[in-house]
C-alpha positions in Angstrom: 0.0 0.0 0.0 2.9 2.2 0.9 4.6 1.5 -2.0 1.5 2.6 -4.5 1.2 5.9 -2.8 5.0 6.4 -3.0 4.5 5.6 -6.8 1.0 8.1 -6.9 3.4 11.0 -5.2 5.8 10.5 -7.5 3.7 11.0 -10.6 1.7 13.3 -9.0 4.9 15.5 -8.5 6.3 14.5 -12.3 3.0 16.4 -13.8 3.3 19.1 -11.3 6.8 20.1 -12.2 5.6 19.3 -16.1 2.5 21.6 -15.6 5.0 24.4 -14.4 7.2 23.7 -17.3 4.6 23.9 -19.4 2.7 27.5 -18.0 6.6 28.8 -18.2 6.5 27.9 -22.1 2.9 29.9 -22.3 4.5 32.8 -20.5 7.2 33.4 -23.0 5.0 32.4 -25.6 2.6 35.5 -24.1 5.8 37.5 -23.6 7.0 37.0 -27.6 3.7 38.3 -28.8 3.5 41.7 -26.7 5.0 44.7 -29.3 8.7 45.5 -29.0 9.2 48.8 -27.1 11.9 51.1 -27.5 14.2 52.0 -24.9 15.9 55.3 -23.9 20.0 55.6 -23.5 18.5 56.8 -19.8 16.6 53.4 -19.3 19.0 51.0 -20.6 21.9 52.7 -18.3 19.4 52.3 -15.3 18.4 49.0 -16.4 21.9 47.7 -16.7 23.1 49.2 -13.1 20.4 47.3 -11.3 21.3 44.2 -13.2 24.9 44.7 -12.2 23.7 45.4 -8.5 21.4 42.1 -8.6 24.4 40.1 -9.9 26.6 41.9 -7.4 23.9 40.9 -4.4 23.5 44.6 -3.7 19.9 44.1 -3.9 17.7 41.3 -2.8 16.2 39.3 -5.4 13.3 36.7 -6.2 13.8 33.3 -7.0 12.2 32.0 -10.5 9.2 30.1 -9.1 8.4 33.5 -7.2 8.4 35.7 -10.4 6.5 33.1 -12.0 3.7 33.1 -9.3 3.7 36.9 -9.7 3.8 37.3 -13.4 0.9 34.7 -13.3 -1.1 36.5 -11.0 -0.6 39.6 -12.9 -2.4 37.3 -15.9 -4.9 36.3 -13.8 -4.3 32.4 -14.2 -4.4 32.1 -10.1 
């Protein structure tokens, strides 16, 4: 009996992680068909500090699963 539930938790897991593979795919798919913006000198300078600082752990930071939970919520696929 253990050992089914074991097996259950495991697939139940593999479709999970698939699922979040799979709403990540639909997110850049979403992401690729928004119109390209143009960016001020001013922007792109700012842009690429807080990258630097990010990299640099100046600044605190979210992990990927967190900015997908946000960027979904933002869609409205809660």
């Amino acid at each position: 009996m253990e050992k089914t539930i074991n097996t259950i938790l495991e697939r139940v897991e593999r479709v999970e992680r698939e699922l979040e593979e799979l709403k990540i795919e639909l997110l850049k798919l979403q992401a690729e068909q928004l119109p390209a913006e143009e960016v001020d000198e001013e922007t792109l300078k700012a842009f690429e500090k807080d990258l630097n600082d990010m990299i640099e752990g100046r600044v605190e930071t979210i992990s990927g699963d967190e900015a997908v939970k946000m960027l979904s919520e933002l869609l409205g696929e809660d």
